[in-house]
C-alpha positions as semicolon CSV with decimal commas, in nm:
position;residue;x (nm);y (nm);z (nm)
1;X;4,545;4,769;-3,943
2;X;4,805;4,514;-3,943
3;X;4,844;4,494;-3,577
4;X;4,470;4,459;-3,553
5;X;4,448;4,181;-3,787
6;X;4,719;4,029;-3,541
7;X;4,551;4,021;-3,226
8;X;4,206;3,930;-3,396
9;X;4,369;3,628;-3,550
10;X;4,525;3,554;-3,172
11;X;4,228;3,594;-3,031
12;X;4,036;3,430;-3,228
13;X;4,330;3,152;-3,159
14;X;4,288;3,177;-2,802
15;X;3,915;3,194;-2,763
16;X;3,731;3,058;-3,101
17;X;3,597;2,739;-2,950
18;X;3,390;2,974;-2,772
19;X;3,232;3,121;-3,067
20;X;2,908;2,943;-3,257
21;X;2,963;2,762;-3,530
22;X;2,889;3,030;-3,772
23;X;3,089;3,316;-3,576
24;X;3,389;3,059;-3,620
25;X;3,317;3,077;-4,044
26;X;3,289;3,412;-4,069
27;X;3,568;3,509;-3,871
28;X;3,757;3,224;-4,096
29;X;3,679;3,349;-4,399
30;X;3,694;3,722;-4,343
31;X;4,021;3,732;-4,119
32;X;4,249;3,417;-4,241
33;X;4,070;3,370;-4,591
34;X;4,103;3,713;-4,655
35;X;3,723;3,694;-4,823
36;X;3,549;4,027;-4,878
37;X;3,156;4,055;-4,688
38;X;3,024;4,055;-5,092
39;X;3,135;3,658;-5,115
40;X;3,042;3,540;-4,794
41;X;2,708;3,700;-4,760
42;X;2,669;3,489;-5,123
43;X;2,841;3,191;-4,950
44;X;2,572;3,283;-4,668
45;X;2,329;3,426;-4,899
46;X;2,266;3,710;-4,646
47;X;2,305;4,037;-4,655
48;X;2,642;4,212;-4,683
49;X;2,500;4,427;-4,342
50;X;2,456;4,075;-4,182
51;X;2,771;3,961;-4,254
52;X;2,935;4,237;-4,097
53;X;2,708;4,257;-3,810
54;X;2,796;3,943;-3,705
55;X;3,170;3,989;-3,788
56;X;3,174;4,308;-3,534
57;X;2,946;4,103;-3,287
58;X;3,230;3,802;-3,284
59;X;3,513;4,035;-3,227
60;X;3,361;4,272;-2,989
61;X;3,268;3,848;-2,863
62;X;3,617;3,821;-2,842
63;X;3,774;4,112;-2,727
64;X;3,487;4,073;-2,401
65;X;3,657;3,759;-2,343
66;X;3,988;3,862;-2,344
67;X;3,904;4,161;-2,148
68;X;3,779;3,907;-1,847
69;X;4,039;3,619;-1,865
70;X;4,357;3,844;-2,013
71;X;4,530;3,509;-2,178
72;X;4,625;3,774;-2,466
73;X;4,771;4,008;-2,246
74;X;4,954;3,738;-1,961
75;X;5,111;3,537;-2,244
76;X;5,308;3,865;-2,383
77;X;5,362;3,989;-1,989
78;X;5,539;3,642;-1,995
79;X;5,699;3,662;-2,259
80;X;5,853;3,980;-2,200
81;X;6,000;3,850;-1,873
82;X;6,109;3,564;-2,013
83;X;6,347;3,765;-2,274
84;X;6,481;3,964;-1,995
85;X;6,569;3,700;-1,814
86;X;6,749;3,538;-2,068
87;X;6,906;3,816;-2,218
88;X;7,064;3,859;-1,842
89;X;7,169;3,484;-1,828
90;X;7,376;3,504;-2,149
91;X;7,732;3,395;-2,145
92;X;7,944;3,679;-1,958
93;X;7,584;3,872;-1,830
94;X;7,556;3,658;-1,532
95;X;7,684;3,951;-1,260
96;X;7,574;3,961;-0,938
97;X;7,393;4,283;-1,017
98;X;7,267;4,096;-1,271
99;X;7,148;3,805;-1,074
100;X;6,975;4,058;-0,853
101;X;6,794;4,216;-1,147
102;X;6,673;3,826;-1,257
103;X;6,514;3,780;-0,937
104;X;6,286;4,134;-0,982
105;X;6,186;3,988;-1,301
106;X;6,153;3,626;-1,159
107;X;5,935;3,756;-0,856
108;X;5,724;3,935;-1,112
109;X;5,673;3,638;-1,302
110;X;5,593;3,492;-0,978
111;X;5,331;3,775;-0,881
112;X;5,180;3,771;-1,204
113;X;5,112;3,394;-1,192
114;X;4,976;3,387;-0,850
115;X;4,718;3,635;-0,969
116;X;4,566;3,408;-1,190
């Protein structure tokens, strides 16, 4: 559940602006505020059912976004291949089979950014 919470609050980082107005509440107050669907559908003064319609309609919103662009998924890619490559250019690592295995992970940092 945790890990869920995670990527909705990246996500929702990431790709909010894209979300109406009210999408952007609700998320807000749900996810960060940590409000239960009983005190914003009085906030609202909807329906608990509409609240959480339109919370599962924002993230599925979300999650369709991230499934076309991938910013989620490139920046930990990146990140990945950035902490190998430093972990090989710490003091005493720098070997020339080292250096060898930096430019694999260099050329796949490469390969993943020309895909964008």
């Amino acid at each position: 559940m945790l890990e869920k919470l995670e990527r909705i609050n990246v996500l929702y980082d990431i790709y909010g602006d894209l979300l109406t107005e009210r999408q952007r509440e609700v998320i807000v107050l749900y996810y960060l505020n940590d409000y239960s669907l009983g005190e914003i559908s009085e906030h609202y003064q909807v329906s608990r059912q509409a609240v959480h319609d339109m919370i599962k309609r924002s993230v599925e919103l979300l999650e369709k976004l991230e499934e076309k662009l991938g910013i989620y998924q490139g920046y930990f890619f990146r990140k990945e291949v950035l902490n190998q490559a430093m972990e090989l250019l710490s003091p005493g690592e720098l070997t020339e089979k080292n250096i060898e295995k930096l430019k694999i992970i260099l050329g796949e940092l490469y390969r993943e950014n020309e895909g964008e």
